[in-house]
C-alpha positions as CSV (number, residue, x, y, z in Angstrom):
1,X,4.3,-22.4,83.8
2,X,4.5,-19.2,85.8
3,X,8.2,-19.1,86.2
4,X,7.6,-18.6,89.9
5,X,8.9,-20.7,92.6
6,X,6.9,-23.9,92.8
7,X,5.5,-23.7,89.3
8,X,8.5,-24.1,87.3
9,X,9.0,-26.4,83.6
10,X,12.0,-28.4,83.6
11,X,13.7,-26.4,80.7
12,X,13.0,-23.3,83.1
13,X,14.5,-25.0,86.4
14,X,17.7,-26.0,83.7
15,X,17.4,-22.1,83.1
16,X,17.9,-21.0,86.7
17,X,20.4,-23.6,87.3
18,X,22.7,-22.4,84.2
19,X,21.9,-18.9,85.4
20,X,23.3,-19.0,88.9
21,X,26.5,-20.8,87.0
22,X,26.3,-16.9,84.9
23,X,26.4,-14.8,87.3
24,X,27.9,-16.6,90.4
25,X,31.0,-13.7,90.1
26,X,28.6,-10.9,91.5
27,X,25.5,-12.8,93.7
28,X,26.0,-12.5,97.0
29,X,24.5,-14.6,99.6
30,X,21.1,-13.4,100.4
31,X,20.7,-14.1,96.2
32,X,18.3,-16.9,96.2
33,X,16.2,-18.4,93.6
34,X,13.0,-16.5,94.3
35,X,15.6,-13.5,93.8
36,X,17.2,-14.9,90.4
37,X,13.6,-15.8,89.3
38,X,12.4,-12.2,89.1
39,X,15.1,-11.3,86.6
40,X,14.6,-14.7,84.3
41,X,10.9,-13.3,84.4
42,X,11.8,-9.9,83.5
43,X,13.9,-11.5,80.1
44,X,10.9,-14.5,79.4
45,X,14.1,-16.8,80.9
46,X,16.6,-15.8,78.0
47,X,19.6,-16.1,80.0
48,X,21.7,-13.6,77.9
49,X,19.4,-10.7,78.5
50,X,18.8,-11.8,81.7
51,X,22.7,-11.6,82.9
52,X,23.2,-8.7,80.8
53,X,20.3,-6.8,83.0
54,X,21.3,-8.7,86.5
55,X,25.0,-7.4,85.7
56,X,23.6,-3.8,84.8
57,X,22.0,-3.8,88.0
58,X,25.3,-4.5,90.0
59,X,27.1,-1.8,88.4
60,X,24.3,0.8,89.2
61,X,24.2,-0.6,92.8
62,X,28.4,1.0,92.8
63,X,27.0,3.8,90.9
64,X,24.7,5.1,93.0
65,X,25.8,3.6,96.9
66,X,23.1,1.5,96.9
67,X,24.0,-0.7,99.7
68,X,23.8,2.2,101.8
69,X,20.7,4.2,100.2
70,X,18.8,3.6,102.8
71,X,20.9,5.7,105.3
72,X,21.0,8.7,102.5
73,X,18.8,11.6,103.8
74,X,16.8,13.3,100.7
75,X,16.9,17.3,100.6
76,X,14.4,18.9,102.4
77,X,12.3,19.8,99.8
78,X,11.9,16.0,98.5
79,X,10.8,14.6,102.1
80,X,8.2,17.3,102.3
81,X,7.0,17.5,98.5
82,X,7.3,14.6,96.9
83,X,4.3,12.6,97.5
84,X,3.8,8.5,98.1
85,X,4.8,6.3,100.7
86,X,4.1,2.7,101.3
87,X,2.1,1.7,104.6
88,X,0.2,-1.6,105.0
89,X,-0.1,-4.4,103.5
90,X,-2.9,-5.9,101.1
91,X,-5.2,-9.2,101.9
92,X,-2.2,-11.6,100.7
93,X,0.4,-9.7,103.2
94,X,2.1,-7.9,100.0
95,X,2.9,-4.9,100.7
96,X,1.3,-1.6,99.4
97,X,2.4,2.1,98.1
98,X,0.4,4.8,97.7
99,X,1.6,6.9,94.9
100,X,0.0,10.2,95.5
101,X,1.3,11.8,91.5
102,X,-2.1,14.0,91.3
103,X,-0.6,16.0,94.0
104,X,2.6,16.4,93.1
105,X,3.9,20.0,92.1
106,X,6.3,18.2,89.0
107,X,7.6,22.1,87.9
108,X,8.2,23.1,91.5
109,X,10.3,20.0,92.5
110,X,11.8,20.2,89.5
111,X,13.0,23.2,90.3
112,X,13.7,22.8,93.8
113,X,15.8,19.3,93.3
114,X,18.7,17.9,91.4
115,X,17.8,15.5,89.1
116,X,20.5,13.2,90.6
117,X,18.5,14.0,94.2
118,X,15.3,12.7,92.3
119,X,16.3,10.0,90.8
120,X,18.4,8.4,94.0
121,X,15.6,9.1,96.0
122,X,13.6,6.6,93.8
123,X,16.5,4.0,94.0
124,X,16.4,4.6,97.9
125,X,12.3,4.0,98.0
126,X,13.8,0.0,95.8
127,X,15.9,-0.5,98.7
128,X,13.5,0.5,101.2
129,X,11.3,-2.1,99.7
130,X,13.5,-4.5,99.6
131,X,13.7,-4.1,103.1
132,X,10.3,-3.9,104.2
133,X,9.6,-7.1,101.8
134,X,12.5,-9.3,103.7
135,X,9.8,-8.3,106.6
136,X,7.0,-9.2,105.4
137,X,8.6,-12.4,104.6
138,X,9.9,-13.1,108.5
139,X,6.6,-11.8,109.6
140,X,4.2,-14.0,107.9
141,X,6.6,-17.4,107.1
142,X,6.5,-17.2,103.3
143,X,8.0,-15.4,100.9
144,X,6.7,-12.0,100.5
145,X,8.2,-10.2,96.9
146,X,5.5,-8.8,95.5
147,X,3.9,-4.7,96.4
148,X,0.3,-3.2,95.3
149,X,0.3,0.6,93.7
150,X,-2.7,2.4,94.8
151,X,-1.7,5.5,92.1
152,X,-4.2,8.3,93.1
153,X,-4.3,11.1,90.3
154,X,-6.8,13.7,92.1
155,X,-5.3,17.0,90.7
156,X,-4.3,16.6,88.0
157,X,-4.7,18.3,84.9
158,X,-3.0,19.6,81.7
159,X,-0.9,21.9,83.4
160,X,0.9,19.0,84.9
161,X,1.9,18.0,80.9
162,X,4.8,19.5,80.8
163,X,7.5,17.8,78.9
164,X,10.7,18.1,81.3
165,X,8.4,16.5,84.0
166,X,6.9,13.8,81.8
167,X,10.5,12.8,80.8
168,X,11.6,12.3,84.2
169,X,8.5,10.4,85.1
170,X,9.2,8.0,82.6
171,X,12.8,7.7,83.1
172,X,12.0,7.1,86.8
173,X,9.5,4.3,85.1
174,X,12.1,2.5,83.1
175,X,14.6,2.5,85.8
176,X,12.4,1.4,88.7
177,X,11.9,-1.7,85.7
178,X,15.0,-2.1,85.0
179,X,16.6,-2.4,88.8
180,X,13.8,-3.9,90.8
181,X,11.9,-6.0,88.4
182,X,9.0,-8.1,88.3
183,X,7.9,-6.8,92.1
184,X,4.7,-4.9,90.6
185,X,1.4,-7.2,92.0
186,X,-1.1,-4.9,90.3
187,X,-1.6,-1.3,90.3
188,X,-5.1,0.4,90.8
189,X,-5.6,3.8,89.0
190,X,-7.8,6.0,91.2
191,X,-9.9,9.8,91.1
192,X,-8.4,9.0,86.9
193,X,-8.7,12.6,85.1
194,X,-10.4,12.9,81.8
195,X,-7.0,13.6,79.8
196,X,-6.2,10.2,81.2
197,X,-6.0,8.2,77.7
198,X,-3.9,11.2,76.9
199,X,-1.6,10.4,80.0
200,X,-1.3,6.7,79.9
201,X,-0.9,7.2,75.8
202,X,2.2,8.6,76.7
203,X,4.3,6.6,79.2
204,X,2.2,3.2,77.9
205,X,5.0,2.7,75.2
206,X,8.1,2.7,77.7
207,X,6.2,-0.1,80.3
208,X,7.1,-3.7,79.8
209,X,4.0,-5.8,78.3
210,X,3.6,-7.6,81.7
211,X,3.0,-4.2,83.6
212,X,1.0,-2.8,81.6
213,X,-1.3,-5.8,82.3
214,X,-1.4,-4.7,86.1
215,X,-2.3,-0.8,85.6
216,X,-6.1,-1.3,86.6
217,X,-7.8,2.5,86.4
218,X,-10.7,2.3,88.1
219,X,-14.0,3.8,88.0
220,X,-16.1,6.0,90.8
221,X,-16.4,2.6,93.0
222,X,-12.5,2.9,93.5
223,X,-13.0,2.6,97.4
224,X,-15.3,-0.6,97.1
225,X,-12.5,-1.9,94.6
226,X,-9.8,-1.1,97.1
227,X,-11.9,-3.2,99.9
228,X,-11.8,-6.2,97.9
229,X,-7.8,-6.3,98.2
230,X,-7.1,-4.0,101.1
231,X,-8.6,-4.6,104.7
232,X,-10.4,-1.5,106.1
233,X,-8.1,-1.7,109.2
234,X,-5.2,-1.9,106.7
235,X,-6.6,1.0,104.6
236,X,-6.4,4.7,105.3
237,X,-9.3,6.5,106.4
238,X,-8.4,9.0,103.3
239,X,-9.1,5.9,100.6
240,X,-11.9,4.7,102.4
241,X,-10.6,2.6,105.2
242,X,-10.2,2.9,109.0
243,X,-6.7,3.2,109.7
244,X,-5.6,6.6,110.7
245,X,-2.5,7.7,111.9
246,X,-1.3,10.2,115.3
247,X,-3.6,12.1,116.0
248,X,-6.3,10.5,113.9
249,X,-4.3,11.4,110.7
250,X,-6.8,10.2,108.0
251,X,-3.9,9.7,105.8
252,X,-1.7,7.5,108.2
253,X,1.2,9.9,107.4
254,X,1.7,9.7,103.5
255,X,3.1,12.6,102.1
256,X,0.6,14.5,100.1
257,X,2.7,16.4,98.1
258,X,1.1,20.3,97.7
259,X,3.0,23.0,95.8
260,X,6.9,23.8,96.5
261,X,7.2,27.3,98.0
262,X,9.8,29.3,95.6
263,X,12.2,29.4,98.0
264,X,13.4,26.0,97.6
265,X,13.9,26.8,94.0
266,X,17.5,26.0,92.3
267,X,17.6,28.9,90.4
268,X,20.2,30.8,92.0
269,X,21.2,28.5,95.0
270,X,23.9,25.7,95.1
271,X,27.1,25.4,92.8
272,X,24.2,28.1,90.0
273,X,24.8,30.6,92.6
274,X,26.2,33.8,91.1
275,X,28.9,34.2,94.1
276,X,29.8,30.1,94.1
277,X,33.8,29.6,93.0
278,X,32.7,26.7,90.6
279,X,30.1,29.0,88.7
280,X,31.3,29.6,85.3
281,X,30.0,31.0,82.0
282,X,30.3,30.5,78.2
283,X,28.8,31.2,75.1
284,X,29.1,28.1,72.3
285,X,28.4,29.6,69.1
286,X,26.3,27.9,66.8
287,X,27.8,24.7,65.4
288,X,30.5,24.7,67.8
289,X,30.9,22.7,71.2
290,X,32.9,23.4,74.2
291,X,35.4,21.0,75.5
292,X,36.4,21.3,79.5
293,X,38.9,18.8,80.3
294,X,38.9,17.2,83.9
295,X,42.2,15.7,85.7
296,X,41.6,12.9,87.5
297,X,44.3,12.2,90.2
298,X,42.8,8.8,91.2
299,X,40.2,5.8,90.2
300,X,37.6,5.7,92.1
301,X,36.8,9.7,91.9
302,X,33.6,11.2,91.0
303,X,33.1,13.6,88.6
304,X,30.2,15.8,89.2
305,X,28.8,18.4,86.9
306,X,26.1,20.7,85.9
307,X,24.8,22.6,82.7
308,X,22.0,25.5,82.6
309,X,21.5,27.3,79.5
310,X,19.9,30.7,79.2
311,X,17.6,29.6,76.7
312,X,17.0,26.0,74.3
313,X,18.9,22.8,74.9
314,X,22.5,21.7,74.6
315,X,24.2,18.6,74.2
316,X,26.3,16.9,77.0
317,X,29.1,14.0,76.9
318,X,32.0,12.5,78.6
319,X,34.8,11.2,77.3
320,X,38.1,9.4,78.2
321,X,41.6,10.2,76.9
322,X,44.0,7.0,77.6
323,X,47.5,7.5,78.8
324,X,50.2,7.2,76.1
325,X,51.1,3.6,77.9
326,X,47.9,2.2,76.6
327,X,48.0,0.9,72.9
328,X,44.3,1.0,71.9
329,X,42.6,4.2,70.6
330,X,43.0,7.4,71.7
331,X,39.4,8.0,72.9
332,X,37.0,6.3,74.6
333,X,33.6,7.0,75.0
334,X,32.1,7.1,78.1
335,X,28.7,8.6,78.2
336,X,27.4,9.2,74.6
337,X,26.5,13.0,73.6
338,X,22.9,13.3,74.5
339,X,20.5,16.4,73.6
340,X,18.9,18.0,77.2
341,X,16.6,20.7,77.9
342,X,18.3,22.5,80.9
343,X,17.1,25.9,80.0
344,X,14.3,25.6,83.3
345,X,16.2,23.3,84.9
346,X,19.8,22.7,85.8
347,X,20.7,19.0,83.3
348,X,23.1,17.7,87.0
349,X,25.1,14.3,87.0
350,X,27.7,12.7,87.7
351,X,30.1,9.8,86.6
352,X,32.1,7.5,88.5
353,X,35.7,6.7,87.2
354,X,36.9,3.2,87.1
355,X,40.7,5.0,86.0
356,X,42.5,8.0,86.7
357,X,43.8,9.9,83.8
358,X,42.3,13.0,81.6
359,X,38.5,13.2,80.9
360,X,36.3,15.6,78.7
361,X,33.1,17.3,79.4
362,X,31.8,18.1,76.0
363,X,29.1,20.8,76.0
364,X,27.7,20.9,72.4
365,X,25.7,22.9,70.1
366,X,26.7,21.8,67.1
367,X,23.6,20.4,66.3
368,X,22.6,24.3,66.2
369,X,23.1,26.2,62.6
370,X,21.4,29.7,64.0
371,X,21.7,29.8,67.1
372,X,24.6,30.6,70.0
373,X,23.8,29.3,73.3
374,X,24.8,31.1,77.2
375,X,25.3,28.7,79.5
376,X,26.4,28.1,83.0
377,X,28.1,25.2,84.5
378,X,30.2,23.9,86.9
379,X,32.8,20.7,86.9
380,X,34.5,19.1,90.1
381,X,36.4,16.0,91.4
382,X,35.4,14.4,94.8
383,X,38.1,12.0,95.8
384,X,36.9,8.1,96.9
385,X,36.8,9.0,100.6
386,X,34.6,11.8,99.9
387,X,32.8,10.7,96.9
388,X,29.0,10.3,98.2
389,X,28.5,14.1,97.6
């Protein structure tokens, strides 16, 4: 059985019955079965991982204002440069997204954005969708969860292998997974480059088994292919349909990406900027780490920080000292040391405290033997009411 409303075994409708009884603490009422479904399916209906996924979900929803994503406004630079939008629907009334990554300047928005900026605006394009799906739905009196990729990768080449930009791409990957699974209908590969068994070699070992069984790249007949499942009136004029948008737009408005002029660039705007207050400076001599305490005056705050080092990578963790009232240990870790590369680009985040109390920023090179490392960084607190920085 599927695992899909309507073609359900009796051991899996026992599953989604014992896994609304899980997780009935955090669903809220537009949680239905066609929405508990998808994450049984995501987890082959092992309820453990499945809660343990749902309930990962919910605390990234806090994280990251989900609820009201859709009313964040990206930076400039992301509406104009970062390429893809969905418009249309396929033959079955799914929706469809045209992923325009062969046109995407990955160094210059890089540059240009926060990584935070990036990876919200991906959260914001789930939440559009689940939006736009929930209208699909009303529109055609079924139940519409399920959205075609046409991924067009005209453009690109080995320049666009560039390791910082690969690693967010898959990052993006295995978060879109792991926060709005089991949506992916298929996903048709088109205008593929010659380097593209190099390409898919590399982010084919992050992908879940079950999408990589819905990447189809297709061949020179890509616009015939596209026919099959997209009606020309639904199809842009630019991927060999009809539709066009104002003004006879042949690509009915879907960003196209194109190359970030330098003066978006991050280098020396923002918090980086050599006359910002927060700007500060260190050297961390080899084998040594840095340790810059934050006071946190209430739960709920937001710490936000940023890390860019002249040259190589450093390692960057948070941890939490507990008040002398609490008896268990001393520290506890909240996010785990983790090597970046932030020597091109500014490593930004942020961590939303559950407590108030003393926290530690540790900026660490002791994994470095030879080596000191110059740094810049910043640290600051942004109180509940103000936290959506």
């Amino acid at each position: 059985m599927s695992g899909h409303m309507g073609d359900l075994s009796n051991e899996q409708e026992l599953s989604l019955k014992k896994f609304r009884e899980c997780v009935t603490d955090i669903l809220k009422p537009e949680h239905d079965d066609f929405y508990l479904l998808r994450w049984l399916r995501a987890r082959k209906f092992d309820l453990s991982k499945s809660e343990q996924m749902l309930r990962r979900h919910m605390e990234c929803r806090a994280e990251w204002e989900l609820d009201t994503a859709r009313e964040w406004e990206p930076p400039e630079v992301l509406r104009l440069y970062q390429p893809g939008e969905f418009f249309g629907e396929d033959r079955d009334g799914d929706l469809v997204y045209y992923d325009v990554t062969g046109n995407m300047d990955f160094k210059g928005l890089l540059k240009s954005a926060r990584k935070y900026d990036i990876m919200k605006k991906a959260l914001r394009n789930g939440e559009i969708c689940t939006k736009l799906l929930a209208e699909q739905s009303k529109k055609h009196g079924n139940r519409v969860d399920l959205v075609t990729v046409v991924m067009d990768l005209g453009g690109i080449g080995w320049h666009n292998l560039w390791k910082p930009a690969l690693d967010l791409f898959i990052e993006m990957a295995r978060f879109s997974e792991q926060n709005y699974p089991e949506r992916l209908k298929a996903s048709y590969v088109i205008n593929a480059p010659k380097l593209m068994a190099v390409l898919y070699g590399m982010v084919q070992p992050f992908l879940a088994e079950e999408t990589r069984t819905k990447i189809h790249i297709l061949g020179r007949d890509w616009r015939d292919v596209l026919l099959k499942h997209i009606h020309p009136d639904k199809l842009p004029v630019h991927y060999g349909g009809n539709a066009t948008g104002p003004n006879g737009d042949p690509t009915c408005g879907i960003c196209q990406g194109g190359t970030v002029p330098k003066r978006y660039y991050l280098s020396e705007i923002g918090h980086f900027s050599k006359d910002d207050p927060l700007r500060k400076s260190a050297t961390i001599s080899a084998g040594h780490a840095l340790d810059v305490p934050v006071e946190v005056a209430e739960a709920g705050s937001v710490i936000w920080w940023g890390v860019k080092s002249e040259s190589h990578d450093v390692n960057v963790g948070l941890t939490y000292y507990k008040t002398s009232s609490e008896l268990e240990n001393e520290m506890e870790l909240i996010m785990p040391v983790e090597r970046v590369d932030c020597s091109l680009i500014p490593e930004e985040s942020h961590y939303a405290c559950s407590k108030k109390g003393t926290y530690v920023l540790k900026l660490d090179n002791s994994h470095s033997f030879m080596r000191s490392k110059k740094i810049v960084y910043y640290v600051y607190v942004s109180k509940p009411e103000d936290s959506s920085n």
